[in-house]
N, C-alpha and C positions, 0 to 999 in steps of 0.2 A: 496399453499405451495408445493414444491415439495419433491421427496423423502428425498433430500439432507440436510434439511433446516429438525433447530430444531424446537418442538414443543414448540407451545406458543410463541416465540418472534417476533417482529417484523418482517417485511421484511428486513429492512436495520441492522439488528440484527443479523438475520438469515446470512446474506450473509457476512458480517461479521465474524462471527463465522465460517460459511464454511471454510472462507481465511484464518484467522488464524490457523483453523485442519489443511489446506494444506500446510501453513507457518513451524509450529511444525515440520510436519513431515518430510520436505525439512534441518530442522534444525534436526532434530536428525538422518538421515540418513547421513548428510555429516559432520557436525560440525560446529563449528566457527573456525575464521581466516583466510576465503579464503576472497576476492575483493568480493565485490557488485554488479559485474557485473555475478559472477556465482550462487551467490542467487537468480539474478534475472532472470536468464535464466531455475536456478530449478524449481521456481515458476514460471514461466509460463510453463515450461513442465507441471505442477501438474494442473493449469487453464484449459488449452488444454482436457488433463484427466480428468478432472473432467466434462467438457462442460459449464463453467463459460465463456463468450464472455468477452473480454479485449482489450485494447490498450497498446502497449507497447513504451516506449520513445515519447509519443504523443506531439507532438510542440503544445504549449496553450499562446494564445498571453497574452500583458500586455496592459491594458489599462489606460494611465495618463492622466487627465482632457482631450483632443480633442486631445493624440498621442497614435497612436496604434500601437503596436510595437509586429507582428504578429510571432514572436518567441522567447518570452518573456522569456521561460523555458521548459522544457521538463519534463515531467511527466512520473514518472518512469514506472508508469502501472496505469492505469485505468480501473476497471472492472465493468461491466457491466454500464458502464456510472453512478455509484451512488459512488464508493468508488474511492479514490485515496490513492495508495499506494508508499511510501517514503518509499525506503529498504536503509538500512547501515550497514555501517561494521565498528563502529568506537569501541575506547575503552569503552566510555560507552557516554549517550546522555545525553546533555548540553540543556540548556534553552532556546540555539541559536536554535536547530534543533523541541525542540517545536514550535517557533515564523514561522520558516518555514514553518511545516508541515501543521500550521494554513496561511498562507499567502496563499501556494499553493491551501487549500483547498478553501479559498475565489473565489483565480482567475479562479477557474479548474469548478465552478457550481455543483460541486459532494456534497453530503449530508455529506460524513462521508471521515474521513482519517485515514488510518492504519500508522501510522512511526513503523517500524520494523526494530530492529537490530538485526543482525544475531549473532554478534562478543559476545556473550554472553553465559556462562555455561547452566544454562536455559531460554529460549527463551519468555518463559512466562513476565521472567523479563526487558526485552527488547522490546515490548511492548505497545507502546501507540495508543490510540484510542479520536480521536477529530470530534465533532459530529457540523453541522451549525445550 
């Protein structure tokens, strides 16, 4: 466990948790309402600072019965190769963006998936976490 990572839980709990502190606090220093492309640019400045290793827009192919289709999706960030994180900015998340953030999480081989919207009063409530 490192210094950064709470006591008692899990590894993929832990790192988790870390992302989420640094999600909050990217959300409460700028707000909601801006594009999805400058939360995600916050959050990975916070990755960076923090020393969490990430991928950011990672091409992750698809794979259909015997077609590989080698840039299937891009994955908004991936850290430390166990979480994949889906950032949005929408009015609020729909059923459609659960089924995604499970699909992505299928193809991506990451343990856990954060979908995060930003576009929320408190960020806590925007929010989901999808474990394989």
């Amino acid at each position: 466990m490192t210094n950064n990572e709470a006591p008692g839980l899990t590894h993929d709990a832990a790192l988790t948790h870390r992302i989420i502190g640094l999600a909050l606090g990217v959300h409460r220093t700028i707000g909601p309402g801006l594009l999805e492309s400058i939360y995600e640019e916050c959050l990975c400045s916070e990755l960076d600072r923090d020393g969490l290793a990430y991928e950011r827009q990672k091409p992750l192919p698809v794979v259909f019965r015997d077609l590989r289709m080698e840039c299937g999706y891009r994955a908004d960030i991936i850290v430390a190769d166990e979480v994949i994180l889906e950032i949005k900015s929408v009015d609020h998340l729909v059923p459609l963006h659960n089924a995604q953030a499970l699909t992505y999480l299928r193809l991506s081989g990451c343990h856990v998936a954060l979908l995060i919207n930003f576009n929320t009063i408190t960020l806590k409530s925007g929010i989901r976490r999808f474990v394989r």
